[in-house]
Every structure is written in C-alpha cells, then in structure tokens.
Residue frames as a rotation matrix with the C-alpha (Angstrom) as fourth column:
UNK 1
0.361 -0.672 0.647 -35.54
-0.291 0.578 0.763 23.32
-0.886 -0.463 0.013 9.16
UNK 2
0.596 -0.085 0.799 -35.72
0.600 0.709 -0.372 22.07
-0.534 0.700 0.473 5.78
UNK 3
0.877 -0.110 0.468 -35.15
0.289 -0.657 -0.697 25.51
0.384 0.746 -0.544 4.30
UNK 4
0.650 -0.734 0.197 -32.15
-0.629 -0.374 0.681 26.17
-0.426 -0.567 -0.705 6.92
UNK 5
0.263 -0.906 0.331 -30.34
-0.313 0.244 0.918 23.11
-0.913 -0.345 -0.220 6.13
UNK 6
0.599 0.004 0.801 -30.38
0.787 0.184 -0.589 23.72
-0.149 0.983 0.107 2.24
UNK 7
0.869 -0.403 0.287 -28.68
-0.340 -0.908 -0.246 27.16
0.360 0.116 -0.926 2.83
UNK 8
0.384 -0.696 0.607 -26.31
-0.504 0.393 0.769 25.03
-0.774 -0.601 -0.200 5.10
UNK 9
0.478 -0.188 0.858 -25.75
0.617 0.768 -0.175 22.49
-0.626 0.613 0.483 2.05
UNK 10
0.872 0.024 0.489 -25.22
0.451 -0.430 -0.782 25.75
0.192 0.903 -0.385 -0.53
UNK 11
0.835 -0.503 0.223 -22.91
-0.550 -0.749 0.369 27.46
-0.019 -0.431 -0.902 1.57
UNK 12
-0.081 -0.880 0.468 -20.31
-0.176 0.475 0.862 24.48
-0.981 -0.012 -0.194 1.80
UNK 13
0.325 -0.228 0.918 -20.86
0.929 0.256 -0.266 23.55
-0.174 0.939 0.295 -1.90
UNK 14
0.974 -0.004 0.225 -20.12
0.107 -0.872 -0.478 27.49
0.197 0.490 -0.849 -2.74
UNK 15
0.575 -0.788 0.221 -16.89
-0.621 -0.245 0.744 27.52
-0.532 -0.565 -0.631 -0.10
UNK 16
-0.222 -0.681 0.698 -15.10
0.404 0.587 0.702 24.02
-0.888 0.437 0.145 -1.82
UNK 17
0.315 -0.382 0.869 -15.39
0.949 0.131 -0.287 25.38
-0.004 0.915 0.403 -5.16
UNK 18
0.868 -0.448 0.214 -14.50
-0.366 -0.869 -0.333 28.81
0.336 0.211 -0.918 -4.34
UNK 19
0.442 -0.802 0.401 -11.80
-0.282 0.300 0.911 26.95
-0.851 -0.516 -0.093 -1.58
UNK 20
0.311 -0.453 0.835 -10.75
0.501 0.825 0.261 24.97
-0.807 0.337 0.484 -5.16
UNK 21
0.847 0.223 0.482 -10.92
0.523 -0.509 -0.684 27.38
0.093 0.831 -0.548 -7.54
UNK 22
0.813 -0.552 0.186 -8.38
-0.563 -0.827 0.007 29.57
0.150 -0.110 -0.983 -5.85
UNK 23
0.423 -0.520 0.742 -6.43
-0.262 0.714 0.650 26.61
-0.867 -0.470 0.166 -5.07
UNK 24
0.313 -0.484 0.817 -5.83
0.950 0.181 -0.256 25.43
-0.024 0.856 0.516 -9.03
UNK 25
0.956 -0.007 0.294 -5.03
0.077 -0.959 -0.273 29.12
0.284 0.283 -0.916 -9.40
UNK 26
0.629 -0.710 0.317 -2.17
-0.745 -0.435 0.505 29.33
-0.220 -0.554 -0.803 -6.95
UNK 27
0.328 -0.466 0.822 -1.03
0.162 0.885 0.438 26.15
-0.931 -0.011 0.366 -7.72
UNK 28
0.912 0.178 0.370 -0.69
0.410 -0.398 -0.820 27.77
0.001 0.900 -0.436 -11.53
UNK 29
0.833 -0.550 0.059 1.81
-0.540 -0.784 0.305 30.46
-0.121 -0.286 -0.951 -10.06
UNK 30
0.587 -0.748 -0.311 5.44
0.284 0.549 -0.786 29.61
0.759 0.373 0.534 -11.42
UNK 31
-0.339 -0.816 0.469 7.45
-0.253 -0.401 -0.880 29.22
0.906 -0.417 -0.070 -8.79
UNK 32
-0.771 0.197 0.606 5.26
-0.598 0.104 -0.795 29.74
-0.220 -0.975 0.037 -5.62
UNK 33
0.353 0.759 -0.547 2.82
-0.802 0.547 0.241 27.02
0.482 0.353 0.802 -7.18
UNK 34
0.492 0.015 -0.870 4.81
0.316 0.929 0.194 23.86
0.811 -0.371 0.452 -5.63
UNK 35
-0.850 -0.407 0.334 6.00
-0.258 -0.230 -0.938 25.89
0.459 -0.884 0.090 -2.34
UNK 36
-0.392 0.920 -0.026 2.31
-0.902 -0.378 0.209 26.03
0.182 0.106 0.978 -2.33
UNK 37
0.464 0.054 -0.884 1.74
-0.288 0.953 -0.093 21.96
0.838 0.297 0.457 -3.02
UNK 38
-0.517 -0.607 -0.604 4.00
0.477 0.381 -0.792 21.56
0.710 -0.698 0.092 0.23
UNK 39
-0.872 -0.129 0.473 2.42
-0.286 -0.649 -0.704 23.65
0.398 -0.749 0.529 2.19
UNK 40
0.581 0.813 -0.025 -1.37
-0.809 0.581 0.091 22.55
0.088 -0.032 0.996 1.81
UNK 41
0.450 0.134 -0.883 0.11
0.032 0.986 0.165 18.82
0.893 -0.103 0.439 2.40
UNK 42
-0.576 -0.549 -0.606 1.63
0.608 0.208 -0.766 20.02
0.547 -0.810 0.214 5.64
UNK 43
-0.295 0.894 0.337 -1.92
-0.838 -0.412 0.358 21.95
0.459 -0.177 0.871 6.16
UNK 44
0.425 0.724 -0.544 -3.36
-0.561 0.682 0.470 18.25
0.711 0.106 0.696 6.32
UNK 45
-0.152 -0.607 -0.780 -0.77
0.412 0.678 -0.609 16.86
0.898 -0.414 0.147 8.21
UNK 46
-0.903 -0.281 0.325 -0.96
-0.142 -0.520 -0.842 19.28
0.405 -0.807 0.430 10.72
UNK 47
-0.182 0.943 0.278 -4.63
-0.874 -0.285 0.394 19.29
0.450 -0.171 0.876 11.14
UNK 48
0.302 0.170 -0.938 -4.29
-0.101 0.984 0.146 15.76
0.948 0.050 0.314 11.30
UNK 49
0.876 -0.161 0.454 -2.33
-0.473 -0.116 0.873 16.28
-0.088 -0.980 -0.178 14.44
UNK 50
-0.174 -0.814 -0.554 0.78
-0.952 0.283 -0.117 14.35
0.252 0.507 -0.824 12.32
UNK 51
0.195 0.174 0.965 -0.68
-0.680 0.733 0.006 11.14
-0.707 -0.658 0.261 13.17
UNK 52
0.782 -0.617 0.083 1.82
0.616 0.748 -0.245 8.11
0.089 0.243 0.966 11.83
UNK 53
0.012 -0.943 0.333 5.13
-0.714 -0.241 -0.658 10.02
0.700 -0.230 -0.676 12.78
UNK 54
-0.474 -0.239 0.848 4.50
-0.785 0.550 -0.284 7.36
-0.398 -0.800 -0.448 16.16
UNK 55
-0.613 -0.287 -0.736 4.90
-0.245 0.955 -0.168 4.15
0.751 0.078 -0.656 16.04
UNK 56
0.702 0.697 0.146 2.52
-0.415 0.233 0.880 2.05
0.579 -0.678 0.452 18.62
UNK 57
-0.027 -0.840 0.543 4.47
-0.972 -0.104 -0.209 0.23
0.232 -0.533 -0.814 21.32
UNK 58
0.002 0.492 0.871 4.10
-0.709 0.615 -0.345 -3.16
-0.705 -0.617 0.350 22.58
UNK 59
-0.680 -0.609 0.408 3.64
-0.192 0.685 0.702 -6.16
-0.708 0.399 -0.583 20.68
UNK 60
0.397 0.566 -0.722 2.60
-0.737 -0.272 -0.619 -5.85
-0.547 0.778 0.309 17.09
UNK 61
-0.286 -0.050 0.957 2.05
0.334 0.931 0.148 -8.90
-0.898 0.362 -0.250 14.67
UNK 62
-0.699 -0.509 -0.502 3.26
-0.494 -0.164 0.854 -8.72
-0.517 0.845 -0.136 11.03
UNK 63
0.532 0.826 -0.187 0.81
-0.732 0.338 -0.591 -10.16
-0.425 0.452 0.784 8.36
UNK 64
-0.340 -0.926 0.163 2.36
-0.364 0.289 0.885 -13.22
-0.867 0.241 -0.436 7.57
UNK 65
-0.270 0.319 0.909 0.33
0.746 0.666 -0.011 -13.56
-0.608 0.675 -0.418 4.54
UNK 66
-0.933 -0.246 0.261 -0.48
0.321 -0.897 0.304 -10.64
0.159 0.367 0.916 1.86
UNK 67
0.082 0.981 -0.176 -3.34
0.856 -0.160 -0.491 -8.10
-0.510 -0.111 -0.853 2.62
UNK 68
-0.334 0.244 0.910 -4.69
0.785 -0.463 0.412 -5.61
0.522 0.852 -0.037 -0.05
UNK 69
-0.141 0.833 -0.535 -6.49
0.205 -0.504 -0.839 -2.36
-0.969 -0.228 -0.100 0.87
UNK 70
-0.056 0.329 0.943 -8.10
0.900 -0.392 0.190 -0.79
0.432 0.859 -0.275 -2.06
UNK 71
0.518 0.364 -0.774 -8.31
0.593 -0.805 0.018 3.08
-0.617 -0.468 -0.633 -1.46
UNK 72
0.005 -0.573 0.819 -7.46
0.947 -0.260 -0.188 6.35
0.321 0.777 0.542 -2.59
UNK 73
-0.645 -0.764 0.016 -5.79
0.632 -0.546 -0.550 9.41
0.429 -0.345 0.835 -1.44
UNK 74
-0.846 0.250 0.471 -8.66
-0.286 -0.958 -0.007 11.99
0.449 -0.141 0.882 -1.42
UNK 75
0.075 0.952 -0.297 -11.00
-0.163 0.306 0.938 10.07
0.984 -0.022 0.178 0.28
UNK 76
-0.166 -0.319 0.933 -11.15
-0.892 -0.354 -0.280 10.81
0.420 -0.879 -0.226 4.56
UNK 77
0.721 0.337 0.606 -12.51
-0.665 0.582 0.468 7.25
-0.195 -0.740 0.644 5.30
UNK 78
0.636 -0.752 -0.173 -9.24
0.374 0.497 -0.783 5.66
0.675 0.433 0.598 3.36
UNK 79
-0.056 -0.571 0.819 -7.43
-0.422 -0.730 -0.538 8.13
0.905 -0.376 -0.199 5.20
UNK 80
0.696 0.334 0.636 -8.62
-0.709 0.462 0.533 6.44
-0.116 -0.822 0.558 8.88
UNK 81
0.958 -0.221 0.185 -7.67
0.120 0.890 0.439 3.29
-0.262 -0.398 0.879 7.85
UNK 82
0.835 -0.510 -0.207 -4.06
0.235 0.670 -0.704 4.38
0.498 0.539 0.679 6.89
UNK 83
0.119 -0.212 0.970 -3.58
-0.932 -0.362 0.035 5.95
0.344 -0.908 -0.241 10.01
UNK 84
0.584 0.053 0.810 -3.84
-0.750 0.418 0.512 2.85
-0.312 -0.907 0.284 11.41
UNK 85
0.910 -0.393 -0.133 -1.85
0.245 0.768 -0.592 1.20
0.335 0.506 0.795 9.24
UNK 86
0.448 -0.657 0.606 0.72
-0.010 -0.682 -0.732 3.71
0.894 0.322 -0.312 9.69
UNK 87
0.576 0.597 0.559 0.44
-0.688 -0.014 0.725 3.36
0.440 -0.802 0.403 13.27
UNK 88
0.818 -0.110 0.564 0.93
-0.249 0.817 0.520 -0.40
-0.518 -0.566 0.641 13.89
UNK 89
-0.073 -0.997 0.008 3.75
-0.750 0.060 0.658 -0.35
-0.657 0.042 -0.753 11.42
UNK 90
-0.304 -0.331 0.893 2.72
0.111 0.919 0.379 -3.00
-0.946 0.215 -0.243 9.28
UNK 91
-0.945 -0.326 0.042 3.09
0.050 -0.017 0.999 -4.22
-0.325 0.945 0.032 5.35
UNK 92
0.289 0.957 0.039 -0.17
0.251 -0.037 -0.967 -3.63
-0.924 0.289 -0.251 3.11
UNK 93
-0.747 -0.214 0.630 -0.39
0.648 -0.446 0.617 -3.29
0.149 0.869 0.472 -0.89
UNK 94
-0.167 0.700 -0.694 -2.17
0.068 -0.694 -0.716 -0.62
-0.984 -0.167 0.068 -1.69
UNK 95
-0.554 0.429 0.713 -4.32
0.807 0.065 0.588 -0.83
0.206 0.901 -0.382 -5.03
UNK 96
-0.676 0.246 -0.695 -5.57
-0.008 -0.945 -0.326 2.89
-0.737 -0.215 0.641 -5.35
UNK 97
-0.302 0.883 0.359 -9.13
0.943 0.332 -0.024 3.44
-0.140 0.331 -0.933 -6.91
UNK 98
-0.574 0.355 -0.738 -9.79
-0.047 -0.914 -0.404 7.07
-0.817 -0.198 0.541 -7.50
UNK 99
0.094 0.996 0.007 -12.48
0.194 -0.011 -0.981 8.18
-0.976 0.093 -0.195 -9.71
UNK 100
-0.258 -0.437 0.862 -12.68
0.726 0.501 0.471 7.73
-0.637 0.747 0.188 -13.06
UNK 101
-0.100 0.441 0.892 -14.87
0.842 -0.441 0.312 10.37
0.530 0.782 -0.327 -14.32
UNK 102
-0.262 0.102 -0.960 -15.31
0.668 -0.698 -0.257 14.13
-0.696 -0.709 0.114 -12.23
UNK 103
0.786 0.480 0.389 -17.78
0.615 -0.539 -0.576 16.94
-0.067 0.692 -0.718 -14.33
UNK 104
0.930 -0.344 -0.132 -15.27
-0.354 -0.733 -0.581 19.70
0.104 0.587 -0.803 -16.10
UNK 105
-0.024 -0.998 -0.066 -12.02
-0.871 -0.011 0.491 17.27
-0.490 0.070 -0.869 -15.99
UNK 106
-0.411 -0.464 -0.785 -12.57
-0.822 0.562 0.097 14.83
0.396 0.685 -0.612 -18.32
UNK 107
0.880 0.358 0.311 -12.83
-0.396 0.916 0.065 10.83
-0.261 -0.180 0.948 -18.57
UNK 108
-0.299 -0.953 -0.041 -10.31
-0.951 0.301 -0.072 8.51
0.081 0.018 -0.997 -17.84
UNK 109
0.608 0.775 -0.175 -11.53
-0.784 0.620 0.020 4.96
0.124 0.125 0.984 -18.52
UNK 110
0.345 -0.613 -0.711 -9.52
-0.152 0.711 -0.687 1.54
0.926 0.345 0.152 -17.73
UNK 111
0.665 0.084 0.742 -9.58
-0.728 -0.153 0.669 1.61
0.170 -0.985 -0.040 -14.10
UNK 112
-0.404 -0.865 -0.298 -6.61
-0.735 0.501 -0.456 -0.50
0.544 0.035 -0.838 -12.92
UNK 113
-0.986 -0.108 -0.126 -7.98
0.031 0.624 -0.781 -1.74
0.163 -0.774 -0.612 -9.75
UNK 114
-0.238 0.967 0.093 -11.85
-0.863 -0.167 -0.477 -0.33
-0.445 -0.194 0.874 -9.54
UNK 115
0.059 0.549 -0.834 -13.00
-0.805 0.521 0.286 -3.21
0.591 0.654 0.472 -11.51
UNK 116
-0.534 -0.159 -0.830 -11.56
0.350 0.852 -0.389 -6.02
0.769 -0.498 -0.400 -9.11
UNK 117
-0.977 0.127 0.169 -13.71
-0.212 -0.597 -0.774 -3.91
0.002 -0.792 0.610 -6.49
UNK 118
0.120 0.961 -0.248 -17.23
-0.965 0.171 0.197 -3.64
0.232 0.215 0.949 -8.33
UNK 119
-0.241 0.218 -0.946 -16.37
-0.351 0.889 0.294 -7.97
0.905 0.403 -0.138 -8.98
UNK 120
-0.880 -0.420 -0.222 -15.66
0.037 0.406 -0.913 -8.34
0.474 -0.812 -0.342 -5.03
UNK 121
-0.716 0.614 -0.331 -18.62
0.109 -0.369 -0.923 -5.91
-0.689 -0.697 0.197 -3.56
UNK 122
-0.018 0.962 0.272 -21.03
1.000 0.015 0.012 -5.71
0.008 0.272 -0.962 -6.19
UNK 123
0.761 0.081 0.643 -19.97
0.502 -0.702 -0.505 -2.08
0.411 0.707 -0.575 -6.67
UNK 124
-0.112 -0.977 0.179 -17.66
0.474 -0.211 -0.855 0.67
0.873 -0.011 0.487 -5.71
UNK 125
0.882 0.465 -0.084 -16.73
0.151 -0.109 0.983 1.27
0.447 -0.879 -0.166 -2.64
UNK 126
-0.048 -0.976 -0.212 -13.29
0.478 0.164 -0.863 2.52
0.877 -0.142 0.458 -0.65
UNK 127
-0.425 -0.891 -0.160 -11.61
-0.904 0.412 0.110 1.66
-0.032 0.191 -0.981 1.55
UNK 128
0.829 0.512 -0.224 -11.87
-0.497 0.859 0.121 -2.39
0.255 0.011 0.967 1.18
UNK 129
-0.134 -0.991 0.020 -9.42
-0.962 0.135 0.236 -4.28
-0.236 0.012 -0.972 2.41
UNK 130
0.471 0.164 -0.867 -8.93
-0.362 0.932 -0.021 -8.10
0.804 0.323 0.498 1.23
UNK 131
0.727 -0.368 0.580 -7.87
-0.392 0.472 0.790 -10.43
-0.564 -0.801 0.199 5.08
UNK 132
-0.511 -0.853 -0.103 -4.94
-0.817 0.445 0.367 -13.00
-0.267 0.271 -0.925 4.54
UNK 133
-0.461 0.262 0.848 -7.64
0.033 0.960 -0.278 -15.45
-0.887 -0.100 -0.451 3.95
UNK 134
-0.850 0.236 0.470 -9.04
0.507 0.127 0.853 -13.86
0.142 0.963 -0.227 0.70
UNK 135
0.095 0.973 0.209 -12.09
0.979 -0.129 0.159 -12.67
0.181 0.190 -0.965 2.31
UNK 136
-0.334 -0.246 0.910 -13.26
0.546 -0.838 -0.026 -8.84
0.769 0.488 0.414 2.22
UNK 137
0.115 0.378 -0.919 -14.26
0.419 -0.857 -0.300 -5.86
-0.901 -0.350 -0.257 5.28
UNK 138
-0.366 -0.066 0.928 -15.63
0.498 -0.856 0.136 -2.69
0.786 0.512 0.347 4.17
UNK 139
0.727 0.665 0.172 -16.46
0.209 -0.452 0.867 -0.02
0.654 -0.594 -0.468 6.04
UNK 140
0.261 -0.935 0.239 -13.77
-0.279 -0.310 -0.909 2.01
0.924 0.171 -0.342 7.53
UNK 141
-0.077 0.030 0.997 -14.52
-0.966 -0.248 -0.068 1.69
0.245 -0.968 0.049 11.21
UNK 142
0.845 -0.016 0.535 -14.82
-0.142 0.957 0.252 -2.30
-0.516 -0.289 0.806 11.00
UNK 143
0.810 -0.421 -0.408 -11.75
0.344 0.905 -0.250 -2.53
0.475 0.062 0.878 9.20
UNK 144
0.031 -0.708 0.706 -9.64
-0.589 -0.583 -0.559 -0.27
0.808 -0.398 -0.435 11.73
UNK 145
0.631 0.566 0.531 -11.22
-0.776 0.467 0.425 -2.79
-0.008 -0.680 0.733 14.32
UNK 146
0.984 -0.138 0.116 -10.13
0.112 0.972 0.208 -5.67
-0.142 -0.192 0.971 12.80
UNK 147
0.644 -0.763 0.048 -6.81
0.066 -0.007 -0.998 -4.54
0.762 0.646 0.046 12.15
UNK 148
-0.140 -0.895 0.423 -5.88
-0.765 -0.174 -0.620 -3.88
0.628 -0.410 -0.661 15.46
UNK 149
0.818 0.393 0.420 -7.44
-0.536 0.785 0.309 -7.03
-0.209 -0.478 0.853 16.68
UNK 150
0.907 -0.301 -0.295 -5.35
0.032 0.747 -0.664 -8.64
0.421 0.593 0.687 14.73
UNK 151
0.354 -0.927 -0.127 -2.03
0.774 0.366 -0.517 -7.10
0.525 0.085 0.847 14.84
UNK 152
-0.606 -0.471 0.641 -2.16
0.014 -0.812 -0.584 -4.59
0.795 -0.345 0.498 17.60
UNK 153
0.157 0.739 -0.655 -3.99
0.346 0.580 0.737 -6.43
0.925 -0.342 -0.165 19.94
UNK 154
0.530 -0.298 -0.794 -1.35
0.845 0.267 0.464 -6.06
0.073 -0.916 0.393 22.96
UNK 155
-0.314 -0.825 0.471 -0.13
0.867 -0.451 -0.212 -2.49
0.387 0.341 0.857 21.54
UNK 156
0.048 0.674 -0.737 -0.65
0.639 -0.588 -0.495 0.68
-0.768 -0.447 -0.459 23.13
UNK 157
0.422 0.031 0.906 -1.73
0.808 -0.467 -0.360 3.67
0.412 0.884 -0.222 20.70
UNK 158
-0.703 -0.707 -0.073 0.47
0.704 -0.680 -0.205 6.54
0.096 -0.195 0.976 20.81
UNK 159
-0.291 0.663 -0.690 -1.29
0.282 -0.630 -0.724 9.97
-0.914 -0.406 -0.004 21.90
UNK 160
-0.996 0.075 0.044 -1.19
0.039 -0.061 0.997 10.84
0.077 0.995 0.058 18.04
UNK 161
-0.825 0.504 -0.257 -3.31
0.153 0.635 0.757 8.45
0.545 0.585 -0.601 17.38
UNK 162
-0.454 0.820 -0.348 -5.83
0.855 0.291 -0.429 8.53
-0.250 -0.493 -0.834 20.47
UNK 163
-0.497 0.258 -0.829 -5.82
0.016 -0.952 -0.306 12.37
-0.868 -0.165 0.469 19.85
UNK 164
-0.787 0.348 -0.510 -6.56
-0.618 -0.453 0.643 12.28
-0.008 0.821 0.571 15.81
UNK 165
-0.622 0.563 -0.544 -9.34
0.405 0.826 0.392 9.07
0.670 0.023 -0.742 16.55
UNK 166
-0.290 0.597 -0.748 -10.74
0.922 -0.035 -0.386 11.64
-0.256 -0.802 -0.540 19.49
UNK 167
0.012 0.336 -0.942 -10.81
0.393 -0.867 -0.304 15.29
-0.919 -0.367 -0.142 19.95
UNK 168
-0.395 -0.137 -0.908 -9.49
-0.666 -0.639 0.386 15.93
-0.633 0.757 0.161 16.48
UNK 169
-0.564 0.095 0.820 -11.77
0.267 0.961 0.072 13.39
-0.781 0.260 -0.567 14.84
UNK 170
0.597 0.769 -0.227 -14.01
0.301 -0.478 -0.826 15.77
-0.743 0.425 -0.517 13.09
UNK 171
0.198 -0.623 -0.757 -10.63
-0.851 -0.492 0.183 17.49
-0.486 0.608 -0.628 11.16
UNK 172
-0.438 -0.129 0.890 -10.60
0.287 0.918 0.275 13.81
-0.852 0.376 -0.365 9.26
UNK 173
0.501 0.637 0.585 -13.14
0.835 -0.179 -0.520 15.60
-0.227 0.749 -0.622 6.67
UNK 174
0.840 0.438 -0.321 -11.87
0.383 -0.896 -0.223 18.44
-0.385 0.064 -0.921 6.99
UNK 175
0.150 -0.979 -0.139 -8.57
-0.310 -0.180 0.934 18.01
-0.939 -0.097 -0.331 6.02
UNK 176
-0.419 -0.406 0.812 -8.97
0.796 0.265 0.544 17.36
-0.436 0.874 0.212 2.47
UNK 177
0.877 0.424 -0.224 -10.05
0.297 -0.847 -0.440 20.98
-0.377 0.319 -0.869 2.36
UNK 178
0.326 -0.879 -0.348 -6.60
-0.438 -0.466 0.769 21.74
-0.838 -0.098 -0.537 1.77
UNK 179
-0.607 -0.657 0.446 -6.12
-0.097 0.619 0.779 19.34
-0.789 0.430 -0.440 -1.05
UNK 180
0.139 0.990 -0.030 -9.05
-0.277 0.009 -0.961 19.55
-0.951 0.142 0.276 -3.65
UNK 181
0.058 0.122 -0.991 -7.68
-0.915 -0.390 -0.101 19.58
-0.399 0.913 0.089 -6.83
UNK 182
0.517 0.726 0.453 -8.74
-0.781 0.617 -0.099 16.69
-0.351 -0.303 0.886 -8.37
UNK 183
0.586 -0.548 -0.598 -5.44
-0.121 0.670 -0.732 15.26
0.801 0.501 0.326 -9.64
UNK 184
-0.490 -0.569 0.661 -4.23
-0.733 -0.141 -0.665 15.06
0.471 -0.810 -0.348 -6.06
UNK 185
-0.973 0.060 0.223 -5.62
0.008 0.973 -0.229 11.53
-0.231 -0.221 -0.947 -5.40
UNK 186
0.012 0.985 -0.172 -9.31
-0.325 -0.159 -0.932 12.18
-0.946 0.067 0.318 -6.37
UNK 187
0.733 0.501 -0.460 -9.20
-0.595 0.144 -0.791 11.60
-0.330 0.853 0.404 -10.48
UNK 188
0.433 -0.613 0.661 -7.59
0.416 0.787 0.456 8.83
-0.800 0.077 0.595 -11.75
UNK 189
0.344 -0.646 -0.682 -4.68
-0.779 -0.602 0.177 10.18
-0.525 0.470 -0.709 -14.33
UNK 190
0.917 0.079 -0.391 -3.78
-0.270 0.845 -0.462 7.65
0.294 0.529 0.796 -17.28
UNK 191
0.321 -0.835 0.447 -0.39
-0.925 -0.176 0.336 5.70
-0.201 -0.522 -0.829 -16.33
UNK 192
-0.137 -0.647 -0.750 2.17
-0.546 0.681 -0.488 2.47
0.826 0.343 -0.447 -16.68
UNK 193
0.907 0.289 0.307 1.61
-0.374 0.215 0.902 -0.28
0.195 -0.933 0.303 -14.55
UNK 194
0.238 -0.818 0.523 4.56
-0.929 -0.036 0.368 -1.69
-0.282 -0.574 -0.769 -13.03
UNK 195
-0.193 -0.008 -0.981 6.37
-0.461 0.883 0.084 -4.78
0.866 0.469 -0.174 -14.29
UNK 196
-0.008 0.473 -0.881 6.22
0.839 0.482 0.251 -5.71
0.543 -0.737 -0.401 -10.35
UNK 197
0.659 0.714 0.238 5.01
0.425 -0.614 0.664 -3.73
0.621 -0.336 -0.708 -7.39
UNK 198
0.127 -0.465 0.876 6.42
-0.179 -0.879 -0.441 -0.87
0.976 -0.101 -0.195 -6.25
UNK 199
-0.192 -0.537 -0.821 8.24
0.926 0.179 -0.334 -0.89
0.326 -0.824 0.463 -2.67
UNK 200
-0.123 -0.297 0.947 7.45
0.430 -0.876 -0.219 2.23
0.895 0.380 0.235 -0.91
UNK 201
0.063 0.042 -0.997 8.51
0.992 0.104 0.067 3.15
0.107 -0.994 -0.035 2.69
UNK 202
-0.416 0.508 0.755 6.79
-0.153 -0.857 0.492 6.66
0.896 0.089 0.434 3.68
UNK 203
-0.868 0.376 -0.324 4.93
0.165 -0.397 -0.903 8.30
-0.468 -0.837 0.283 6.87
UNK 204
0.210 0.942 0.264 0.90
0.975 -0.181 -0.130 8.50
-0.075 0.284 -0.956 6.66
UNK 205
0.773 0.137 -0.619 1.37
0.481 -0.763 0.432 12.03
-0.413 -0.631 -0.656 7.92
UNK 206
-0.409 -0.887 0.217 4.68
0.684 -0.140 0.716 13.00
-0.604 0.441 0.663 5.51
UNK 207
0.441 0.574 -0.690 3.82
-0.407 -0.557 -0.723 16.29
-0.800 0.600 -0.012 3.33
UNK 208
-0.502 -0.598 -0.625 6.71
-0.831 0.135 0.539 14.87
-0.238 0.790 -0.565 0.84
UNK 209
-0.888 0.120 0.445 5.11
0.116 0.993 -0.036 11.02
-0.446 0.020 -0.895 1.56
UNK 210
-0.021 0.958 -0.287 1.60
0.112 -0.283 -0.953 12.60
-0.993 -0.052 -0.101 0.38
UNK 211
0.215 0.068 -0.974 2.80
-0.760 -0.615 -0.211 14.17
-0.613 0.786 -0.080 -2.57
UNK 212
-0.657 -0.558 -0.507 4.15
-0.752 0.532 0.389 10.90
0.053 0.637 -0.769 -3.57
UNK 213
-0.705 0.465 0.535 1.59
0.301 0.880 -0.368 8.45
-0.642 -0.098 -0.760 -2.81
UNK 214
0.472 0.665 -0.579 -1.42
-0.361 -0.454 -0.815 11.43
-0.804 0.593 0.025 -5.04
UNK 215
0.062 0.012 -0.998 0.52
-0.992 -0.113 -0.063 11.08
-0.114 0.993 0.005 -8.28
C-alpha cells in the first residue's frame, strides 16, 4: 500500500511538471503563445462547467458594509469561494496573496497583503475572508456557508452552480492543470499599488476575466 501510493504520488508530480514544462514552452511560441493563454483559460472554464455566467435568483442581500477575501488565483479552494461570490452577485475586495517564493523562479519579497494575513491567523493561509464586523472565517467550505447564509439565504442556485459544487466537484483541482505557470496567479510578480482600489466588473468563469484578474 505504502509502496503503491508513492508511485501514485511520483506519477502526478512527474505529469504537472512535464504538464508545465510543455506549457511555458508553448506559451513561448510567437504568435500561437497567447491564442494558447486563451485557450487553457477557457480549458478551466469549461471544466468548471462555466460556473458564474448565472446569476442565482430570488432574494439576494448586498453587504452593506465592506468584506475582504484574501486569495489568489491559482489556488482551487479560493476558486470555490469565488464561485460563490460570483454566483450571488455580490461586492467583495479582493486582496490577492500568491506566493512569494517558488524553487527555479526566483524571490519576490514585500508581500502586499500576505503580511495582514500571517497578523490576522497566525500564519498563511487562503482563502480568508474578513465579515462586515471585522472578524475572520477560514476554511473554504465554512466561508461558502456563511456567505450564502448571509446573502443568499432565500436564493435558489442556478444548475451551474449545483452541477460544479456536485458531479463536477472533483474538476475544482483539476482545473488548474491547465494553468500552471507560475506567473498566472501562483507567484507574486513585483508591482504599483493603486492610489485607490481598483473597480473591476468580470465573470468568475470569463477566459478574458481570468487573464485579467492572474496579472
């Protein structure tokens, strides 16, 4: 058993860096390198079953106070909860946290937002979201809960949604096969913060809304 489910472990660590390897490659290719970049984000979407293209129905309550999430693109349990954001339709900042350091790309240091994380939870951790009261969930599956307690209490979920939360719940991991390369929401890239925060109205499920939320 032990010795089976080390071959099992080698075999997926061998597949994502060959799966990446060939991936920075094609991406390389002038020209068919960002036909490429559209396609893998409409790989993920699809897999995903396009879940946020629907709206929920019924009666959905607005935050009437700001709520944070902390998260970051390449990560499937961040992913969850912005399905459901995406979903119920409602406002959220987003303070993105990818990783500062990944072996053979380097070190980016100065984490915008990771630091206001570690101070909250006592270390890192995503997704987190901050309530309208200040206080903090982690843990993706308690804060999809409380989110539609909240504001999607009386709403019904579109099939999308029931479908990518059921049968196609497993393709949550698996969709960020398509995306590996680690400057596609995974490694943090050095950058300008805004004088104020950025407006930005996008589909979870958008291959264009993807490409724009990674850089």
């Amino acid at each position: 058993g032990h010795t089976r489910n080390s071959l099992m472990v080698s075999f997926v660590l061998c597949f994502l860096s060959f799966a990446l390897n060939l991936q920075e490659l094609l991406y390389a290719v002038p020209f068919f390198g960002p036909l490429f970049e559209v396609c893998s984000s409409l790989c993920v979407s699809a897999i995903r079953g396009f879940v946020g293209y629907s709206l929920a129905s019924g009666d959905i309550a607005q935050p009437r106070r700001r709520i944070i999430l902390y998260e970051y693109e390449g990560c499937p349990f961040c992913r969850k909860v912005r399905e459901a954001i995406a979903v119920l339709g409602i406002d959220v900042e987003m303070r993105p946290i990818p990783r500062e350091t990944l072996t053979s790309y380097g070190y980016c240091a100065s984490s915008r937002y990771r630091p206001e994380v570690r101070e909250r939870m006592g270390t890192i951790i995503a997704p987190v979201l901050i309530k309208e009261d200040g206080t903090a969930i982690k843990e993706s599956d308690d804060i999809v809960a409380y989110l539609w307690d909240t504001y999607g209490c009386g709403a019904t979920r579109p099939l999308s949604y029931r479908l990518a939360t059921g049968p196609l719940k497993a393709t949550l991991f698996l969709a960020g096969v398509f995306r590996l390369v680690p400057k596609f929401g995974i490694l943090r890239t050095p950058s300008t913060k805004p004088a104020q925060p950025l407006e930005f109205w996008q589909t979870e499920s958008g291959p264009s809304s993807r490409i724009a939320r990674e850089s």
